[in-house]
C-alpha positions in Angstrom: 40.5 68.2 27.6 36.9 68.3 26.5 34.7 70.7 28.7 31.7 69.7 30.0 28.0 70.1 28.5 26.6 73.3 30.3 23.8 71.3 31.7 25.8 69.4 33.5 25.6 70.7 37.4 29.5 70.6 38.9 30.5 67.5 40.2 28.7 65.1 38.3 30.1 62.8 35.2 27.4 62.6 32.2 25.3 59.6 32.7 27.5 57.6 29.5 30.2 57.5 31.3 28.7 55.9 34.8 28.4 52.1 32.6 31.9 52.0 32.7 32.3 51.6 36.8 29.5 49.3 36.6 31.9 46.6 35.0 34.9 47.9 36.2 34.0 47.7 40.1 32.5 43.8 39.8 36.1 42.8 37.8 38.1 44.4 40.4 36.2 42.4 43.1 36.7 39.8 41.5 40.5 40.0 41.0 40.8 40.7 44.7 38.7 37.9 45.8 40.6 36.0 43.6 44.3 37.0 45.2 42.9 36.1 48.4 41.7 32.8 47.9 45.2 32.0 46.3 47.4 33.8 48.3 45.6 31.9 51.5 46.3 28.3 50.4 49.8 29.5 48.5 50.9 31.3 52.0 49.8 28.2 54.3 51.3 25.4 52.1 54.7 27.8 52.3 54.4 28.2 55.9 54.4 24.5 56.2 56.8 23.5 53.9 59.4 26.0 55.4 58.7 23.9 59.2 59.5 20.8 57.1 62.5 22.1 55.5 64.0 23.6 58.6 62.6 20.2 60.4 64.8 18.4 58.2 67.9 20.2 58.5 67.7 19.6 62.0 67.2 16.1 62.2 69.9 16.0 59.9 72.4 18.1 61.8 71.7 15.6 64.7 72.3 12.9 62.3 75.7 13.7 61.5 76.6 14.7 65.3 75.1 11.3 66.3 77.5 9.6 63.6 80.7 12.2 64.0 79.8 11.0 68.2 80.1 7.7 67.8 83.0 7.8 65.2 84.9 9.9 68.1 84.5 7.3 70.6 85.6 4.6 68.5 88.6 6.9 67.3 89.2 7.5 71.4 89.0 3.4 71.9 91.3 2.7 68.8 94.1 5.2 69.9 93.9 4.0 73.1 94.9 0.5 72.5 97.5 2.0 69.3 98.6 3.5 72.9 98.8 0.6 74.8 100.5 -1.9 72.2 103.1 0.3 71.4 103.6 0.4 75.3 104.4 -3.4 75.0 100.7 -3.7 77.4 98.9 -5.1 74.5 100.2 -8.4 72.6 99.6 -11.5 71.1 96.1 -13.2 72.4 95.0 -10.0 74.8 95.3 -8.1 71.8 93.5 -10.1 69.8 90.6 -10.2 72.5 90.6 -6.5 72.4 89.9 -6.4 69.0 87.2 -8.7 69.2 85.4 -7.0 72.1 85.5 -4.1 70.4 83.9 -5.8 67.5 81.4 -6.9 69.2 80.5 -3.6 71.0 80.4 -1.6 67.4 78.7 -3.3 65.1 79.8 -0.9 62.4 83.0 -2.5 62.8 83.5 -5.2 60.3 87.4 -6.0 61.3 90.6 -4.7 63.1 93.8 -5.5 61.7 97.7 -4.6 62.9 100.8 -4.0 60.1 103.9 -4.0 61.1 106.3 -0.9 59.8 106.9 -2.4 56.3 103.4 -2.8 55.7 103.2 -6.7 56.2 100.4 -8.3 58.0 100.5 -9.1 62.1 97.3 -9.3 62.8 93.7 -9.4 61.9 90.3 -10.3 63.3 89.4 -11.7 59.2 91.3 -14.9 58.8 90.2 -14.8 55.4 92.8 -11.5 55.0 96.3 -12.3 54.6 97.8 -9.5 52.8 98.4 -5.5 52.6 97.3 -6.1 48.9 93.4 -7.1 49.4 92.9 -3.7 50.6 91.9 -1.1 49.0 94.0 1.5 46.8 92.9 4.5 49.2 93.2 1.9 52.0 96.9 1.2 50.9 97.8 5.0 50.6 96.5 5.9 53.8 98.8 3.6 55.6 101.8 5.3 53.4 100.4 8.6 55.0 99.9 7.5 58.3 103.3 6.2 58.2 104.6 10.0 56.8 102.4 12.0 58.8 102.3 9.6 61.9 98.7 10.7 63.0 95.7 8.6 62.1 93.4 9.1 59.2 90.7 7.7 57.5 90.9 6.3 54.0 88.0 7.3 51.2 85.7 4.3 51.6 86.3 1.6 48.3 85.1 -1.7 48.1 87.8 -4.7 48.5 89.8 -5.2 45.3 88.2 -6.9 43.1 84.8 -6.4 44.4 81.8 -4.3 44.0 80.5 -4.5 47.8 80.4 -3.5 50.8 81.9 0.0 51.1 84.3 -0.2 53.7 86.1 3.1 55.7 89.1 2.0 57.2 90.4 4.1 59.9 94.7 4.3 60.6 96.0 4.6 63.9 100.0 4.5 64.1 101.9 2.7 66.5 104.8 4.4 68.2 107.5 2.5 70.5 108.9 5.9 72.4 109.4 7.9 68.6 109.7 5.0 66.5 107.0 3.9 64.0 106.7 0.4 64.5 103.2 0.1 62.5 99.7 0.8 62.7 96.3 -0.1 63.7 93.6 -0.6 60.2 90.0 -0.6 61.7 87.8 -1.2 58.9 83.6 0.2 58.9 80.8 -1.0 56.9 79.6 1.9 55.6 76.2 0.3 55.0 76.5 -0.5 59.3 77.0 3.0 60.1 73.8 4.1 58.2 72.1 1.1 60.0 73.3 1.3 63.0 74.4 4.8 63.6 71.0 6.3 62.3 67.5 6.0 64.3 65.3 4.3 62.5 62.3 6.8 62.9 64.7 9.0 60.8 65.0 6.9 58.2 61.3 5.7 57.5 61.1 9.4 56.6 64.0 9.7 54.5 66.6 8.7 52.3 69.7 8.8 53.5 73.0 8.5 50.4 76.8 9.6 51.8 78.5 11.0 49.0 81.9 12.2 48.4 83.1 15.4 47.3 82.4 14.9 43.6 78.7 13.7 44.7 79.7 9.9 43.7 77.9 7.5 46.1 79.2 5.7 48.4 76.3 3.8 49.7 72.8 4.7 51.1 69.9 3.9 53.5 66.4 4.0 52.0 64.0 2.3 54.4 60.8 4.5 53.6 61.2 4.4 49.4 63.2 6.9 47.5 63.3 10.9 48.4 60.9 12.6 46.1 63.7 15.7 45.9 61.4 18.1 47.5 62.9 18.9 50.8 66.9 18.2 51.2 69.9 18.8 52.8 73.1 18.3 52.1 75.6 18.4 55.4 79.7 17.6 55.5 80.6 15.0 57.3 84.5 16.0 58.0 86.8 13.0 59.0 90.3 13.1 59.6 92.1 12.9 56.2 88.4 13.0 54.5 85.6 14.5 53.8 82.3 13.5 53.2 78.7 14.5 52.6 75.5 13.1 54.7 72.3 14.0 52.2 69.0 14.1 53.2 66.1 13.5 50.6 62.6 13.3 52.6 59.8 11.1 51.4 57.2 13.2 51.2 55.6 15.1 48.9 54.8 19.4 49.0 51.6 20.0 51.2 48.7 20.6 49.1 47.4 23.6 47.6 44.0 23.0 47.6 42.7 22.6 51.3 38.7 21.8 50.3 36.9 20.9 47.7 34.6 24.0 47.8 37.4 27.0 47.3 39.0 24.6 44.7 35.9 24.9 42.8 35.4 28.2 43.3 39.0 29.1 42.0 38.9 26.3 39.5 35.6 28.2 37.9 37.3 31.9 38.5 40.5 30.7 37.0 38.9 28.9 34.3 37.0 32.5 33.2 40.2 34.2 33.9 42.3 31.7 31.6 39.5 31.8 28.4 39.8 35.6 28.4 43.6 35.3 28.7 43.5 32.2 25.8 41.3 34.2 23.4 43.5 37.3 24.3 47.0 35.5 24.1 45.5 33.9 20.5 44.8 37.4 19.0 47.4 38.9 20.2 50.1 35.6 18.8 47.9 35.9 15.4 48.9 40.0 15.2 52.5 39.1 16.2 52.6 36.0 13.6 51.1 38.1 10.9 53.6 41.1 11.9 56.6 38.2 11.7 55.6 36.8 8.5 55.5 40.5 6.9 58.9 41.0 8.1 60.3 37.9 6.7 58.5 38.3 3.4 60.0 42.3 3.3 63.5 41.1 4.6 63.5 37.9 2.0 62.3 40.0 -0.8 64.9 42.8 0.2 67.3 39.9 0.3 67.1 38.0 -2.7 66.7 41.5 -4.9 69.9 42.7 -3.2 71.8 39.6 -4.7 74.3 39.4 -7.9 73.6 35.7 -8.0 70.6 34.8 -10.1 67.8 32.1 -8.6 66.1 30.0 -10.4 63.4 27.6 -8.8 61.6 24.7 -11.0 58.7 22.3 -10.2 59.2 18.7 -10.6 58.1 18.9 -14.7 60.7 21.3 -14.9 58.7 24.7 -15.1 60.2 27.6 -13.5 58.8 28.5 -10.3 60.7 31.8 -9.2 63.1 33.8 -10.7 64.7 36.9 -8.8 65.5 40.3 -10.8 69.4 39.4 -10.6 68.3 36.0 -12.9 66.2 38.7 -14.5 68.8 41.2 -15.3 71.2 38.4 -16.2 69.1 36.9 -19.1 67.6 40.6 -19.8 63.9 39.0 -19.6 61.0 40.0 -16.9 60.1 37.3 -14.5 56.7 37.6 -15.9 57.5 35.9 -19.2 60.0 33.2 -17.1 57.8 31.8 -14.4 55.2 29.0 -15.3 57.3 28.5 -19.1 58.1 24.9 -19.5 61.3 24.3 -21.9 62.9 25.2 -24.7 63.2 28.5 -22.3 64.1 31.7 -24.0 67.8 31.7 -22.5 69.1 28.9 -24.2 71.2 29.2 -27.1 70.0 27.5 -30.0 73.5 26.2 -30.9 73.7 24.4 -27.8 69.6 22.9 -27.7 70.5 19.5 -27.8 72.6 19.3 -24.6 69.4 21.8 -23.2 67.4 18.7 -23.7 69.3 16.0 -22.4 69.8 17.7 -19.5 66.3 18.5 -19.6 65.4 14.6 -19.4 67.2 13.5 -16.6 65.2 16.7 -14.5 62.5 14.7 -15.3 64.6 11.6 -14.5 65.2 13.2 -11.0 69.0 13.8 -11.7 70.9 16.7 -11.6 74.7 17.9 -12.1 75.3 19.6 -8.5 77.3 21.6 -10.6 78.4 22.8 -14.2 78.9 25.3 -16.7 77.3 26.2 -19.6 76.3 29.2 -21.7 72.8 31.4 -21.9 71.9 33.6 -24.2 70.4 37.7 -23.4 67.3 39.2 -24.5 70.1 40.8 -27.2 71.0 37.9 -28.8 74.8 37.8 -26.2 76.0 34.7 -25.1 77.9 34.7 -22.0 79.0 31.8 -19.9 77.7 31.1 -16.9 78.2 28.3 -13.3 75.0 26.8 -11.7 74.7 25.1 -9.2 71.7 23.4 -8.5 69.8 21.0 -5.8 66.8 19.7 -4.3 63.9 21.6 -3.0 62.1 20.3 -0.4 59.5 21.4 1.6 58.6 21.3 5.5 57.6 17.8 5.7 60.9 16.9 3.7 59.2 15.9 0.2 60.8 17.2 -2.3 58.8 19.8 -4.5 61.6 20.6 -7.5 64.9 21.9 -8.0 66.5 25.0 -7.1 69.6 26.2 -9.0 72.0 29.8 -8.5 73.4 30.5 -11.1 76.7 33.2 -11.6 77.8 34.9 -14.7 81.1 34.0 -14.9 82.3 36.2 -17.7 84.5 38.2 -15.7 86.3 35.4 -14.7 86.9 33.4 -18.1 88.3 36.7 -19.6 90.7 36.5 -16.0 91.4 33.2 -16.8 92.3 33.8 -20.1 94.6 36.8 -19.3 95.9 34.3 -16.8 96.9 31.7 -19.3 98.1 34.4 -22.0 100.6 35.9 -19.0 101.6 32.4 -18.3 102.2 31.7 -21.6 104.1 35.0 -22.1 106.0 33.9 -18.6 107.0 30.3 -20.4 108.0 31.5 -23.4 110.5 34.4 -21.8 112.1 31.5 -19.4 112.9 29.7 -22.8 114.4 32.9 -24.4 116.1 33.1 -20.9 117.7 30.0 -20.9 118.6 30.5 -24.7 120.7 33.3 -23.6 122.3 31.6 -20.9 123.0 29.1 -23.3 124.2 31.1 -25.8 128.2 30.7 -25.6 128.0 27.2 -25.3 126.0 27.2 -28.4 128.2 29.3 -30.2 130.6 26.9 -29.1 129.0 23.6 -30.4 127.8 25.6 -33.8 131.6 27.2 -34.6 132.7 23.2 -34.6 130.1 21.5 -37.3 131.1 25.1 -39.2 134.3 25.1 -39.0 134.5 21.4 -39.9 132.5 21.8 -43.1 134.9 25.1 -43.9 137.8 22.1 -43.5 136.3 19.6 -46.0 134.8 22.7 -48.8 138.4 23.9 -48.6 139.7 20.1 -49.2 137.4 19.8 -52.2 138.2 22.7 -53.6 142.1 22.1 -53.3 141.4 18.8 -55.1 139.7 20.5 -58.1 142.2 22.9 -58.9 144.7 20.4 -58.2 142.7 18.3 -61.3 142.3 21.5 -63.2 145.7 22.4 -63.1 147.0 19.0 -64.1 144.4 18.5 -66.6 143.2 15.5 -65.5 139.6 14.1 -64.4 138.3 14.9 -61.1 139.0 11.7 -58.2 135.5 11.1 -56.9 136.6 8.6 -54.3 138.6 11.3 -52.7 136.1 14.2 -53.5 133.1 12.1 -52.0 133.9 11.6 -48.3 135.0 15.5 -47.8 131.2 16.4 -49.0 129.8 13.2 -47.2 131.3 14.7 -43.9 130.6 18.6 -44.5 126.9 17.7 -45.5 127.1 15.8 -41.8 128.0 18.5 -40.2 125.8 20.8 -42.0 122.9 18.3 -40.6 124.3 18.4 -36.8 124.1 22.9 -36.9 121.1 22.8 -38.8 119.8 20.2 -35.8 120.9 22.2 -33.0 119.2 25.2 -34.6 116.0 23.7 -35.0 115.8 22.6 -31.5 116.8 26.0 -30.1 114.0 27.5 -32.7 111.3 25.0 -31.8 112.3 25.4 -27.9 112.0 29.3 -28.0 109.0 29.5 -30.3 105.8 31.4 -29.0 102.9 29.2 -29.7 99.4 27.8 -27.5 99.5 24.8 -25.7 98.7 21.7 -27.2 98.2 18.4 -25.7 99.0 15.3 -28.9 100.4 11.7 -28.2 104.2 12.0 -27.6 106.7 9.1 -27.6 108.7 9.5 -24.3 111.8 8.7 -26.0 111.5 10.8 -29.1 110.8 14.0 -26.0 114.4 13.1 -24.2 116.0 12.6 -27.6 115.3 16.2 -28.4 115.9 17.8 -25.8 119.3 15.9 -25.0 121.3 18.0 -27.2 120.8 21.3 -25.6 121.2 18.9 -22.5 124.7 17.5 -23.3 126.1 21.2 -24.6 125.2 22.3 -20.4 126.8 19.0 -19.2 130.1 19.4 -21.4 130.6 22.8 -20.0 130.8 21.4 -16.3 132.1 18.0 -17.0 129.2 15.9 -16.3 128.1 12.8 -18.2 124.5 12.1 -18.8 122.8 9.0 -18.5 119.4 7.8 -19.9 117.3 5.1 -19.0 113.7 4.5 -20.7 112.1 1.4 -20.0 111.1 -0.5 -23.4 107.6 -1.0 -24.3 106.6 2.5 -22.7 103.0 3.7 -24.0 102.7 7.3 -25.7 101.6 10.0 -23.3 98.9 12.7 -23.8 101.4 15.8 -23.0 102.6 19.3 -24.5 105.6 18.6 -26.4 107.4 22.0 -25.9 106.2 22.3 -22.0 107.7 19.4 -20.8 110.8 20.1 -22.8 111.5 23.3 -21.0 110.5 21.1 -17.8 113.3 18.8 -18.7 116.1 21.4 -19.8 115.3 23.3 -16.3 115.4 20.4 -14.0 118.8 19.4 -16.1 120.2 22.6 -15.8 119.5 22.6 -12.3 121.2 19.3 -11.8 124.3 19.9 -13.8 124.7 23.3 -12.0 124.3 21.6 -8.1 127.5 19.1 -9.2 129.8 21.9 -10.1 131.8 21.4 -6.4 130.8 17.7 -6.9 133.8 15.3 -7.4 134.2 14.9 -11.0 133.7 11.0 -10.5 130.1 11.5 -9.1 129.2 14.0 -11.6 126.7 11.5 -13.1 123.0 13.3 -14.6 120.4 10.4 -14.9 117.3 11.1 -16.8 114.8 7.8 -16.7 111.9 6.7 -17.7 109.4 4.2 -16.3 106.2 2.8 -15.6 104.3 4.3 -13.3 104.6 2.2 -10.4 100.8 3.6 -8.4 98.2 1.6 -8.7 95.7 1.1 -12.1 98.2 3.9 -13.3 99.0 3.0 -17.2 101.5 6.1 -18.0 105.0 6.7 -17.4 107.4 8.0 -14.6 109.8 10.5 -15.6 112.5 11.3 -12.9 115.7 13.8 -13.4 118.7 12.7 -10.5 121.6 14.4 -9.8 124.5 13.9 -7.5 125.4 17.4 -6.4 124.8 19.2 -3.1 121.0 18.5 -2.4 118.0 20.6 -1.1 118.3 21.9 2.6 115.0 21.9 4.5 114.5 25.7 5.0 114.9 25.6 1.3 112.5 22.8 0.1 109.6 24.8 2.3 110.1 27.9 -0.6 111.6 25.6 -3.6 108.5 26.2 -5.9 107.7 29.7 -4.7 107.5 32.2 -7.4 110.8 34.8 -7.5 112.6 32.7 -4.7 115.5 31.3 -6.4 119.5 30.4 -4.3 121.3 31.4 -7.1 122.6 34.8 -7.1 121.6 36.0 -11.2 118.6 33.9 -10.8 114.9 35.3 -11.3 113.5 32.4 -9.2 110.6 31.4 -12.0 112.5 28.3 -13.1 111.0 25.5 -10.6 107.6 27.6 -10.6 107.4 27.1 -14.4 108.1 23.8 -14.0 105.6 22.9 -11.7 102.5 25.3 -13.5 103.7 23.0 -16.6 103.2 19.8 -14.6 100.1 20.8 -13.1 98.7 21.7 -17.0 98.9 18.0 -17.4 97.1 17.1 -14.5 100.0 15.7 -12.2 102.6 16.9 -9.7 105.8 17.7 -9.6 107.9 16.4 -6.2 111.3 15.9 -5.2 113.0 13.7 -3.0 116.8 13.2 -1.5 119.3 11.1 -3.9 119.8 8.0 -1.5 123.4 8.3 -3.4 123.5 12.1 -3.0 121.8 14.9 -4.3 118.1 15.2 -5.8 115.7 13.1 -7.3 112.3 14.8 -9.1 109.7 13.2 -10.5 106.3 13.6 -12.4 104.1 11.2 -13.9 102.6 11.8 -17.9 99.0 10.1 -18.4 99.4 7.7 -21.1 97.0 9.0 -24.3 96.3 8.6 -28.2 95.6 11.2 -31.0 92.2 10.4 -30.6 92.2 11.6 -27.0 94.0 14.5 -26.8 91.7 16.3 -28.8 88.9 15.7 -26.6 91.3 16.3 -23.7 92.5 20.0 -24.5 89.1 21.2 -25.4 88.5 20.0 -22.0 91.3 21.8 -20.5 90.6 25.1 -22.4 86.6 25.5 -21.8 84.1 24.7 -20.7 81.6 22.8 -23.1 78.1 24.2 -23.1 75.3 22.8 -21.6 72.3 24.0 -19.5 69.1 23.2 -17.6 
């Protein structure tokens, strides 16, 4: 607290401080006079806008008792004569004239009509109505319910069928002889009469009437004074036996004014007016600290942002100089933004092996094409090359005009050397399901060898019994006997040194290769190790190629392991097959989708199919329904299948068993090269 000068005599402020009530008192007067000459007119247009409101609601509570009233009495009139026909009083023409004095004494009526107890007509004041039917649907199920509950309702008002207008509330009164339902009286409103007829017309030169029903769809209203302007309602129900209904109220006129004379609406127009530039110039300074407060948040959190990132960003104008950079783009290509932004190309991330697919890239950024998406490879500060994904696309500014291009880019090293291990495992994976299936194979192969070898130890002892034979007798050496032995062992020699070859070439460890393969020449090689599993279960193979079938671009030793799994697979689902049926057919085909040039390979057997809880898990990796299997075999298969860009499916034998299938894309030499460097990487470019 700062103590006063000692001059000062007690009691009295220092004379700089006095200006300060002498603007201070004048604003406050003014501020008050201002509350006063607003709250006047504010509280007196209130005050009279709450006499209208509470005026309205109770013209409009008479309203509905004046329509509910007159409703009664005609209820009163109409169950009196339901009354007095069921009595047998009331019949034929002095019913009629009933219902056509009590037409004429309600002019809301429009027509009175008697059914008998099955619903057929009996009588009717409309000659031009001659069935149940050209009521309405409501009108229809009330009579159903007057019959059920035997008291009388009103139907929800609906035009006839068919028709769009009038509105009409029918009203059903049963007819009892003693306790027996013998039919019912239909007296049908306009409901355009009872807002005519039933409401004063003083009330509705003020207001727009509109009867609604519970879901606030009109029925049908009375606007004889214009539309309501919405400012003073009501909404009241009007409850009817068996329905309910809303009267609403919407009064003509407008709020009472604020401004009573022209002399305080000038005064307050000139106070507000001095009130609202001090609040304008004091709402713009204070939205210009608050935008300039926003815009350094946005700037601090953006900046925060895009250094936080692993993903490098890279903007460019139209002419393809860089823009913006952010220190992850930075610290990928291990330059500073200050030597990246505003360089036009060759940029000093690009590899010079790879400069030529820079350029053309280059060119169609000034084109005004770009590859959403590709890979390619930079090169570091150091001298590293590294491979890298970007994805790139327009830049356009507020008023949507493009301005350039901007691109994120990710160093995808990590996941090439994943890849890579992937494909290494896989091919580790293959190659052990070949040595596998070599060793399950191996007694049957034993088999099949010990027969070409013990053949040829047959015809070598042959030939050498006729030589000593010759030497012992001294006589020449018969070379028509001594030729077919040798013929035949040499065969035989050919047929083990065959199967060996194919189970060397099956097992051998080696990357994959895509080349053009003859269809035919792929079954043909791997039918022998096919027929050695078929002979040990009894089941004949049968192969169907189409002629005239084009090469296809494929891995030779992939889809042979493809084929001896699927075979296996087949031969081993007949083995509780009747021997008759144990039929393996491997074919070949065109393949039958459309603009499709390659072939159709498909495996069939005839054994015990695929159950459906079983297809769901066929291809999954380690499920297998063999009790020594590892459950890789199908997984392999498919993995293989997928390599050449295609699926592998299967389908029910419509003769029994399984069918699967793949499809091979037809290729040449010329095109498999191109196509595995394809498949292996990525070939560089960049932007």
């Amino acid at each position: 607290m700062t103590p006063l000068p000692p001059s000062t005599p007690f009691g009295l402020l220092p004379s700089g401080r006095r200006p300060a009530w002498r603007w201070l008192l004048p604003i406050l007067l003014v501020l008050l006079f201002l509350f006063i000459m607003l709250w006047l007119p504010w509280q007196s247009q209130r005050m009279e806008s709450n006499e209208r409101q509470e005026q309205l609601i109770a013209d409009t509570l008479w309203v509905e008792q004046t329509i509910r009233y007159q409703l009664g009495r005609n209820e009163e009139s109409l169950r009196q004569m339901a009354g007095e026909v069921g009595a047998g009083y009331l019949a034929g023409p002095r019913l009629r004239d009933r219902m056509q004095a009590l037409l004429r004494n309600n002019h809301e009526f429009v027509r009175i009509i008697q059914l008998h107890a099955d619903g057929s007509m009996a009588m009717s004041t409309d000659d031009a109505l001659t069935s149940l039917q050209e009521l309405s649907e409501p009108s229809r199920e009330a009579a159903i319910v007057v019959k059920l509950s035997r008291a009388p309702v009103y139907a929800m008002p609906a035009p006839p069928p068919g028709q769009s207008a009038p509105m009409l509330l029918d009203y059903h009164v049963p007819l009892f002889t003693g306790n027996q339902y013998v039919g019912s009286l239909v007296a049908s409103y306009s409901v355009a009469n009872i807002l005519s007829e039933l409401i004063p017309w003083w009330f509705a030169q003020d207001n727009e009437i509109v009867l609604t029903d519970l879901y606030d769809r009109v029925i049908d209203k009375r606007a004889a004074g214009g539309p309501g302007r919405g400012v003073y309602t009501h909404r009241h129900p009007l409850d009817l036996p068996g329905v309910t209904l809303n009267l609403a109220t919407n009064s003509v006129k407008s709020a009472p004014k604020l401004m009573p004379s022209l002399l305080v609406g000038s005064v307050i127009a000139l106070s507000l007016g001095l009130l609202w530039s001090l609040w304008a110039l004091w709402r713009d300074i204070t939205r210009r600290l608050a935008a300039e407060g926003a815009l350094r948040r946005q700037v601090a959190f953006r900046s925060a942002m895009e250094n936080s990132l692993i993903t490098g960003l890279r903007a460019r104008d139209l002419e393809g100089r860089i823009t913006y950079v952010n220190p992850a783009f930075c610290q990928m290509v291990g330059l500073p933004a200050e030597s990246l932004v505003g360089k036009l190309p060759p940029m000093p991330y690009w590899a010079p092996e790879a400069m030529d697919e820079y350029q053309q890239r280059f060119a169609s950024v000034l084109a005004g094409t770009v590859s959403p998406q590709f890979e390619t490879i930079f090169q570091r500060a150091s001298g590293e090359r590294f491979p890298v994904l970007i994805f790139e696309s327009p830049l356009v500014d507020e008023t949507g005009k493009q301005t350039g291009w901007m691109g994120s880019i990710l160093d995808i090293s990590d996941r090439k050397r994943v890849e890579d291990l992937n494909r290494r495992q896989q091919e580790k994976l293959q190659s052990s399901a070949r040595l596998a299936t070599m060793g399950e194979l191996a007694s049957t192969l034993a088999h099949e060898l010990n027969q070409p070898l013990a053949a040829i130890s047959s015809y070598a002892t042959g030939a050498l019994n006729l030589i000593r034979q010759s030497q012992e007798r001294g006589t020449a050496i018969d070379a028509e006997l001594l030729t077919p032995a040798l013929e035949r062992a040499a065969t035989q020699a050919q047929r083990a040194g065959h199967i060996i070859r194919s189970v060397h070439t099956f097992v051998k460890r080696r990357e994959p290769r895509r080349e053009a393969v003859e269809v035919q020449d792929l079954i043909g090689s791997v039918l022998p190790l096919v027929e050695l599993q078929a002979r040990q279960y009894f089941v004949s193979i049968q192969v169907q190629i189409a002629p005239g079938l084009p090469p296809v671009l494929a891995d030779r030793v992939m889809l042979e392991q493809v084929l001896l799994n699927l075979t296996r697979n087949g031969i081993e689902s007949m083995q509780n097959t009747d021997p008759a049926r144990r039929v393996l057919r491997i074919a070949a085909e065109p393949d039958p989708q459309p603009g499709s040039t390659g072939v159709l390979v498909s495996v069939a057997d005839q054994g015990h199919g695929i159950p459906e809880e079983v297809a769901e898990r066929l291809f999954s990796p380690f499920f297998s329904t063999k009790a020594e299997g590892m459950g890789m075999g199908l997984n392999i298969c498919r993995s293989a299948i997928e390599f050449h860009g295609s699926k592998l499916v299967h389908a029910p034998n419509p003769g029994g068993g399984t069918i699967f299938r793949f499809a091979l894309r037809a290729g040449t030499e010329e095109a498999s090269a191109g196509t595995s460097e394809a498949g292996t990487a990525a070939a560089p470019a960049a932007r």
